[in-house]
N, C-alpha and C positions, 0 to 999 in steps of 0.2 A: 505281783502283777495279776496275776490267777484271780486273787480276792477284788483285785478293782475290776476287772472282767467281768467277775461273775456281781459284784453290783453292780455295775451296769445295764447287766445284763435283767437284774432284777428289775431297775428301772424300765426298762423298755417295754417289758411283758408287762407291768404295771401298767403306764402308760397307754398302749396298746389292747388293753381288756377291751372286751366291748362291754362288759359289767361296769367297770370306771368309768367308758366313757363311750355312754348308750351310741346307737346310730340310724340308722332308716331303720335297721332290723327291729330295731325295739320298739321306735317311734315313728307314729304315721299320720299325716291329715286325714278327720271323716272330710270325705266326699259327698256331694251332692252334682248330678249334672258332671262333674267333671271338676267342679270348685271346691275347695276346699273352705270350712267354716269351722271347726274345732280340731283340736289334736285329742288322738287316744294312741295307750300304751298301750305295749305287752305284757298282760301280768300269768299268763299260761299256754303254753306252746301246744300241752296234750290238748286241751279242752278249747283252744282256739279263741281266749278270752281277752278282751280289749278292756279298760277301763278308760275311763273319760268324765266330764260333767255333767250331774242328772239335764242342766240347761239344755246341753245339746242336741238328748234325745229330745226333748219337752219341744224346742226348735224345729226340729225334723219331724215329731210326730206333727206340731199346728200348722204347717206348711205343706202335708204330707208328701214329704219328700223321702226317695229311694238313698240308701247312707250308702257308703262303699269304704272297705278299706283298702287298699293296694288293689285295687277295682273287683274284690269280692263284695258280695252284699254285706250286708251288717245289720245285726237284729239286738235291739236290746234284752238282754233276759233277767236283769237286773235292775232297778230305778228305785234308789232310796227316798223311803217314803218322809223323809226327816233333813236329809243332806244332800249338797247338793253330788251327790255320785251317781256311775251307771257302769254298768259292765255290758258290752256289745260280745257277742259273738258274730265269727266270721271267717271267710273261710283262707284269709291272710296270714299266713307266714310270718311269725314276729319272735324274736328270741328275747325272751322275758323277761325284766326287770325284777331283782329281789327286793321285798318289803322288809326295812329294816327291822332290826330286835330291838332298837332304842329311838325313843320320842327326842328330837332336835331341843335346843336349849336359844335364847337369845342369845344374839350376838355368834351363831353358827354361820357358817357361810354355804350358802345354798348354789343348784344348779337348775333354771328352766330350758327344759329343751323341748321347742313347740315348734310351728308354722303360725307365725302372727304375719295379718294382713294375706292371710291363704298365699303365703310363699312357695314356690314348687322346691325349696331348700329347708332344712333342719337349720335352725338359730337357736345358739345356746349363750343364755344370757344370765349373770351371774351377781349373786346378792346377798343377802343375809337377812337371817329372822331378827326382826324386829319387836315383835308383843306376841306374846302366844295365849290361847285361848279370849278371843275376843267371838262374844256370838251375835251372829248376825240375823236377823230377821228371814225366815226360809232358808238358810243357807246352811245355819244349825254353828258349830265352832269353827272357829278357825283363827290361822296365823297368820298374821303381816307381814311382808315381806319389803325387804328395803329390794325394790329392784325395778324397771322399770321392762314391763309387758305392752302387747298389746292385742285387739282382738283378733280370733284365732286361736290365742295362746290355751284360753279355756279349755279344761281337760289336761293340760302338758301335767306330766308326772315334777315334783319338788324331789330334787335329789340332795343327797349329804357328797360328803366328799369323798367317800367308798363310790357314791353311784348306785348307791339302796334310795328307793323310796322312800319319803319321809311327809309326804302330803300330795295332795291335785287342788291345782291352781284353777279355783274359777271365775276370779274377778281383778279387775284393778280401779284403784281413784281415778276420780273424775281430773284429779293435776295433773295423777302419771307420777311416777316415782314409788309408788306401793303399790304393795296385790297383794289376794286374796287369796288365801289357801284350805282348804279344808284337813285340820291338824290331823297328826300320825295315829293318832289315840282312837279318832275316828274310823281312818281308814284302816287300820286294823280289826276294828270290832266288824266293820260293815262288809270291809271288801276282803280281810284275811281270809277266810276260808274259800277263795278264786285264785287268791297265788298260789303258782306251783312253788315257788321259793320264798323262802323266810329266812333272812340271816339267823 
């Protein structure tokens, strides 16, 4: 009795991580105005560091619009000059998502968890890698994802089934049914040294 308890018990706390299974705390829409148009994570709680898609900023800087996260400002301090990634600072409160120690494989099964169609709700919409390493014209490598997005989603963090970071999603087809991720290998070399956590 004791040992199905205490599995049980292990399941719930499982279950229950907010690392498994991110929440407003980790994820948040940029704002603009009040509206939301992209999703950025939490990848450092000391340093106040968001990541998100280089687009977003590129958006907000050609519109010059004021970014907010959880209605702090938000400044870019990062904008890969190669992919499409961005690291915002800001003065938002977000409990940080760890970047995994292992690159996703086809046929993994993934997690986005974004604000598509600037929803005032977290949507976690669930899929699998499909071709890895396909490169994209400005967008630099990235992975296909069997899953269906929508705008907004840009920036949402690609999770594994720990709830590690494994890519940021910043595009989907014109059919719907695929997106566009910028692969782990990337985000590692570009935006690893901004995570507080590394599996």
């Amino acid at each position: 009795m004791k040992t199905l308890f205490a599995t049980l018990l292990a399941v719930v706390l499982c279950f229950s991580s907010p690392q498994a299974w991110p929440t407003e705390q980790s994820i948040l829409p940029l704002k603009s105005d009040g509206h939301a148009f992209c999703t950025a994570f939490s990848i450092n709680a000391k340093e106040k560091l968001w990541a998100t898609a280089r687009h977003c900023a590129a958006f907000a800087q050609q519109h010059d619009l004021d970014v907010t996260i959880d209605g702090y400002w938000a400044l870019p301090i990062y904008v890969s000059p190669d992919n499409d990634l961005a690291v915002f600072q800001s003065g938002a409160k977000g409990v940080p998502l760890t970047l995994s120690a292992y690159a996703p494989e086809v046929g993994d099964k993934v997690l986005v968890s974004g604000y598509p169609w600037g929803l005032p709700v977290l949507v976690e919409t669930r899929g699998t890698v499909a071709v890895r390493f396909i490169v994209v014209m400005g967008s630099g490598a990235s992975d296909i994802l069997d899953i269906a997005v929508a705008p907004g989603n840009s920036g949402s963090p690609v999770l594994n089934s720990q709830g590690q970071v494994i890519g940021v999603l910043w595009g989907m087809s014109d059919k719907g049914g695929h997106a566009f991720s910028i692969t782990w290998e990337t985000v590692r070399r570009q935006l690893g040294p901004f995570f507080q956590k590394v599996a």
